[in-house]
C-alpha positions as semicolon CSV with decimal commas, in nm:
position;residue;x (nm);y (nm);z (nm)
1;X;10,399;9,931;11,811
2;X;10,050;9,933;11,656
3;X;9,839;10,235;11,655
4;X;9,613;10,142;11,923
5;X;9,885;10,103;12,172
6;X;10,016;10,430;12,069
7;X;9,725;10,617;12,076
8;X;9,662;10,432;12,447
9;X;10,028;10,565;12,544
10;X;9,934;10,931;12,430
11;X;9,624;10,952;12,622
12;X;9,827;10,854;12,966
13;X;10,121;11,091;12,892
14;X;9,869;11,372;12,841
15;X;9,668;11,310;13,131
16;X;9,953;11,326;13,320
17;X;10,087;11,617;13,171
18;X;9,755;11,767;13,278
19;X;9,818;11,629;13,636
20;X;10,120;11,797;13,664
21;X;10,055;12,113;13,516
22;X;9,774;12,169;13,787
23;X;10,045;12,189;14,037
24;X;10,304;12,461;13,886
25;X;10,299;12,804;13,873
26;X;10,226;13,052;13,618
27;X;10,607;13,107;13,577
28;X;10,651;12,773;13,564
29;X;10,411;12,681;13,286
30;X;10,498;12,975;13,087
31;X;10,876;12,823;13,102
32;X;10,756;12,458;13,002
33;X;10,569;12,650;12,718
34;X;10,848;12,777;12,569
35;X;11,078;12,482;12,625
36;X;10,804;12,292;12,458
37;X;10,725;12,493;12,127
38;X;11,140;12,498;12,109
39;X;11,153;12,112;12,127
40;X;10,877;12,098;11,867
41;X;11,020;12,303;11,626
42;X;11,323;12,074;11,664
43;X;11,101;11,774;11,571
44;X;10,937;11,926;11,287
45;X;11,311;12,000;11,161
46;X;11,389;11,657;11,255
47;X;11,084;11,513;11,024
48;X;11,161;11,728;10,732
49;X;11,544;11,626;10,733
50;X;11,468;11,212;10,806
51;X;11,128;11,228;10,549
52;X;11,009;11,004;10,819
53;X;11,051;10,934;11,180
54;X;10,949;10,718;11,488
55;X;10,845;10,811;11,817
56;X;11,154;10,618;11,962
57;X;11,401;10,798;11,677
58;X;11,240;11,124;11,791
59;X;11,317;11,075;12,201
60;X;11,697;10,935;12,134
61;X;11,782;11,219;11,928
62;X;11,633;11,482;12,184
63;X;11,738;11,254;12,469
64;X;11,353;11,232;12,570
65;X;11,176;10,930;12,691
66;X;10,936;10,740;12,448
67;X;10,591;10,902;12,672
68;X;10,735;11,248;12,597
69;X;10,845;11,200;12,254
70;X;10,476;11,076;12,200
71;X;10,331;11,373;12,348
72;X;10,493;11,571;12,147
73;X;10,436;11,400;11,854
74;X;10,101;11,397;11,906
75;X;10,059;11,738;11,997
76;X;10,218;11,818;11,609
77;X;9,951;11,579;11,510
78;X;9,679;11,752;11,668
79;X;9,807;12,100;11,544
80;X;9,851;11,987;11,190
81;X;10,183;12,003;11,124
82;X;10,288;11,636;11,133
83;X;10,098;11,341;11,058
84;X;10,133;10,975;11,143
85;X;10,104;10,663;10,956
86;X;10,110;10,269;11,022
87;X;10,424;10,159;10,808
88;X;10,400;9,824;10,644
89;X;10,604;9,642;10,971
90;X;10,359;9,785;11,183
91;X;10,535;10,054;11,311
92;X;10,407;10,450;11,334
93;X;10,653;10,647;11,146
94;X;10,564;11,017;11,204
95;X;10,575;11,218;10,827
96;X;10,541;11,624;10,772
97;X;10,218;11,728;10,598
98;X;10,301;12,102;10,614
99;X;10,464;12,385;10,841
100;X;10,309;12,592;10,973
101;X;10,462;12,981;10,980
């Protein structure tokens, strides 16, 4: 997938991760929170052990769908602790820059 379609993929998942979110309680979200900071974690670990990674390597291994895994992903991205890069096949393989403590 070429960046352009990716980047088009993460702005729907997180638009409708903002849909959904206005609907939940504060209980709820603070549940999602953690589940989500767990599940990136996991990715980061993930990313350091494969060197590289793809959104679609990312979801099977956490049994996520592609949106999700690319929400995540992007999140990482956005946070500085991963960073993505157009492989020579045209693929986005997702690489560590540094971890954060």
């Amino acid at each position: 997938m070429n960046p352009i379609e990716m980047s088009k993929e993460v702005l729907a998942a997180i638009s409708h991760t903002y849909e959904l979110s206005t609907y939940s309680t504060p209980e709820l979200r603070n549940l999602f929170n953690d589940w989500l900071g767990e599940i990136e974690r996991l990715v980061v670990d993930f990313v350091i052990s494969q060197k590289k990674a793809d959104p679609d390597e990312i979801a099977a291994r956490f049994n996520l769908n592609r949106d999700s895994a690319i929400f995540i992903v992007s999140k990482l991205t956005r946070e500085g602790k991963v960073t993505m890069q157009a492989s020579d096949n045209g693929s986005s393989k997702i690489r560590l820059i540094k971890e954060k403590k």
